[in-house]
N, C-alpha and C positions, 0 to 999 in steps of 0.2 A: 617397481610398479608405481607408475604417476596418475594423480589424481583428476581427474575432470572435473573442472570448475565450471559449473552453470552460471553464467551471469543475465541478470535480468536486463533485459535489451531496452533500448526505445520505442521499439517496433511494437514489443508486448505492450506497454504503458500507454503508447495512443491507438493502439487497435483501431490502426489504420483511418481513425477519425480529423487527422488532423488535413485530409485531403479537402475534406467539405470544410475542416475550420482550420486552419494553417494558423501556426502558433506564431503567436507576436514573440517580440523581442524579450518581454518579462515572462512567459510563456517557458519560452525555451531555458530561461537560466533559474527558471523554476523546476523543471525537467530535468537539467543536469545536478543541482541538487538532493533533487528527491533519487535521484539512480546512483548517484557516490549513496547515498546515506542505508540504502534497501539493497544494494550490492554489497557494502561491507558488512551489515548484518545478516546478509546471508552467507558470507563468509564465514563466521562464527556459528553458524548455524549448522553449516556445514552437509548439505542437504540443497536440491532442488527445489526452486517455490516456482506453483504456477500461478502464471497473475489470473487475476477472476474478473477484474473491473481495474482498469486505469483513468485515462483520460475522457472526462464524459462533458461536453460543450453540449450548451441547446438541448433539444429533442433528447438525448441521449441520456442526461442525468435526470428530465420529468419521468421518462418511460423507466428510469430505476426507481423511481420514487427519492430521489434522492435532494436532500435539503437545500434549498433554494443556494445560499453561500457553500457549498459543498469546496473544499478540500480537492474534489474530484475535477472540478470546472479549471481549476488552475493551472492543473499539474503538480500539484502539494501531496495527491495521496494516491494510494493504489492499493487494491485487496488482492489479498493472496489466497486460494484455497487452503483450506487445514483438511486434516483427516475425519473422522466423524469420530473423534476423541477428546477432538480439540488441542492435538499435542503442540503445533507450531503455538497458540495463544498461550498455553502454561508454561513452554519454554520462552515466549519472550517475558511475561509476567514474572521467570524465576531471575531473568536476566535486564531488569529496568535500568542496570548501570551501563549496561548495553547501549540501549535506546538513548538515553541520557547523553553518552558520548558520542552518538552519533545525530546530535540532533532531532531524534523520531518521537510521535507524541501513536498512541496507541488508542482506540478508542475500547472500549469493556465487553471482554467477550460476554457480555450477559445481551450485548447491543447485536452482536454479529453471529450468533447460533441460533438456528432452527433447527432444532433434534427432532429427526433421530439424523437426519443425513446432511440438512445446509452448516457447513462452519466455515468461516471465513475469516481472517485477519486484517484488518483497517489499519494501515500505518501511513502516516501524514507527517513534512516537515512542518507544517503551519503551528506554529505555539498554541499552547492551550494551557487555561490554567494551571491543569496534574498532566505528568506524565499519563497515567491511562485516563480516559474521559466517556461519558456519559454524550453520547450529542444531542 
């Protein structure tokens, strides 16, 4: 019995936005970064992630309310759904050596749950001071 390996596509990450904003050159080798780094943890992860927000240019990142330098505008970050447990955030919080090795800075699930039902996981290669961060 062989396993199905879900891998997080490019398609997912710019949800189709990059028709109206086509990715420059640092765009795209931002992209392929960010997808080695959130494919090999999801490798270990070992599980399906569905992305929930990728790539947001323009209109796209004001109408998430999302921080003017957003992680998201670049192609540096992309949120994955979690369960309404939050198990994907405690598994990566139990596994920072994870993150660590594969270049990901995480922001604190205290930033990205609305209980009883919104949880989400915020994983960015963009450096940041701590592994998990506050934005």
């Amino acid at each position: 019995m062989s396993e199905t390996k879900q891998f997080i596509t490019r398609d997912e990450v710019l949800m189709g936005r990059d028709r109206d904003y086509p990715l420059t050159p640092e765009l795209e080798t931002n992209l392929i970064k960010l997808l080695e780094a959130v494919n090999k943890l999801r490798i270990d992860w070992g599980k399906p992630l569905v992305v929930n927000s990728g790539y947001r240019p323009g209109h796209y990142n004001k109408s998430a309310k999302g921080a003017t330098r957003s992680a998201h505008t670049t192609c540096e970050a992309v949120d994955f759904r979690d369960d309404n447990q939050g198990t994907f955030a405690k598994w990566c919080l139990n596994n920072l050596n994870l993150l660590e090795k594969y270049g990901l800075y995480m922001e604190s699930p205290t930033a990205t749950q609305e209980p009883p039902s919104r949880f989400w996981v915020h994983l960015q290669i963009r450096p940041t001071k701590n592994r998990v961060f506050l934005p």
